[in-house]
N, C-alpha and C positions, 0 to 999 in steps of 0.2 A: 867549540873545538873545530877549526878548520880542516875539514874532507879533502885527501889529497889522493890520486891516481897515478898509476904505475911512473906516467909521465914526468911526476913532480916528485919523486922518490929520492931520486939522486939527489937535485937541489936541497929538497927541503928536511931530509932525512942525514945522508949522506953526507952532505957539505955542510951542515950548520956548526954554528958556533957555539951552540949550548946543547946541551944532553938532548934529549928527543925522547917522549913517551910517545910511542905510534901504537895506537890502539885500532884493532881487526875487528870488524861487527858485521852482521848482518841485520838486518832492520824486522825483520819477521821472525828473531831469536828473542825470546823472553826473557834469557840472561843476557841477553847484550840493551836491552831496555832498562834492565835491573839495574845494571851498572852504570851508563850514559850518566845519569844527574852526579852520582860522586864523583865522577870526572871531571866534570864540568866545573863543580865545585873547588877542588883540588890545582886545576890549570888556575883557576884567577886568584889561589891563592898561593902558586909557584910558579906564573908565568916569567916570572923575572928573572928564574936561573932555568928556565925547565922548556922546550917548544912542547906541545902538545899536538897530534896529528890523526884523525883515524881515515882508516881503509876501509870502504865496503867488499866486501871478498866477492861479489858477485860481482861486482866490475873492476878488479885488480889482480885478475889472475896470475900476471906472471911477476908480480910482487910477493903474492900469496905462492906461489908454487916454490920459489928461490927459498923463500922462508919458512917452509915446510908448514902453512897455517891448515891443519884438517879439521878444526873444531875452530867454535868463538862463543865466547868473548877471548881474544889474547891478547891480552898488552907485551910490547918488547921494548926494551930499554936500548936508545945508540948513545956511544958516544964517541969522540970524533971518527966517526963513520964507519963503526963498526956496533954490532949486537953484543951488549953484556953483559942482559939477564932479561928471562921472561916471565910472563905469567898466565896461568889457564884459568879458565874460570870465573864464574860471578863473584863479589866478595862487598864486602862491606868499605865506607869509606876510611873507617880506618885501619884495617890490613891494605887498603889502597894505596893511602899515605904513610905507613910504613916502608912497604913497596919502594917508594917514591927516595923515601928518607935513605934508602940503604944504596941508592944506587946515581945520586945525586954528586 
């Protein structure tokens, strides 16, 4: 999953052409480790309709402050360039890809 910063937000968030899971971690959360490998798994097997992107909240603050991110793990769903569903929390891969299903 490609790490993107505030800088690449617009482009790669904002202006794409297919839906966008942007997923928020911090690397020293235990639920955001929990979760990374379903992720990961899930992008190669919906990369074809879906971008996948995550944010480190400790170097994306005013991504993270616009989007109101005060915990993590959070995934947010865009589509053409707007938020339009999220999610809190560690979870299993397939409430992940449910997730995914309902908003695709």
């Amino acid at each position: 999953m490609e790490k993107i910063r505030d800088c690449d937000f617009k482009e790669k968030v904002l202006e794409s052409s297919k839906p966008v899971l942007l997923y928020f971690f911090s690397p020293l959360q235990v639920p955001c480790l929990l979760v990374e490998n379903p992720l990961e798994s899930l992008e190669k097997a919906y990369s074809d309709r879906l971008d996948f992107y995550k944010m480190d909240i400790n170097e994306c603050v005013d991504t993270c402050l616009k989007y109101s991110v005060l915990s993590v793990p959070k995934m947010m769903f865009f589509r053409d360039g707007r938020e339009v569903a999220e999610r809190m929390g560690s979870a299993s891969s397939s409430v992940l890809e449910s997730f995914i299903k309902a908003h695709i």
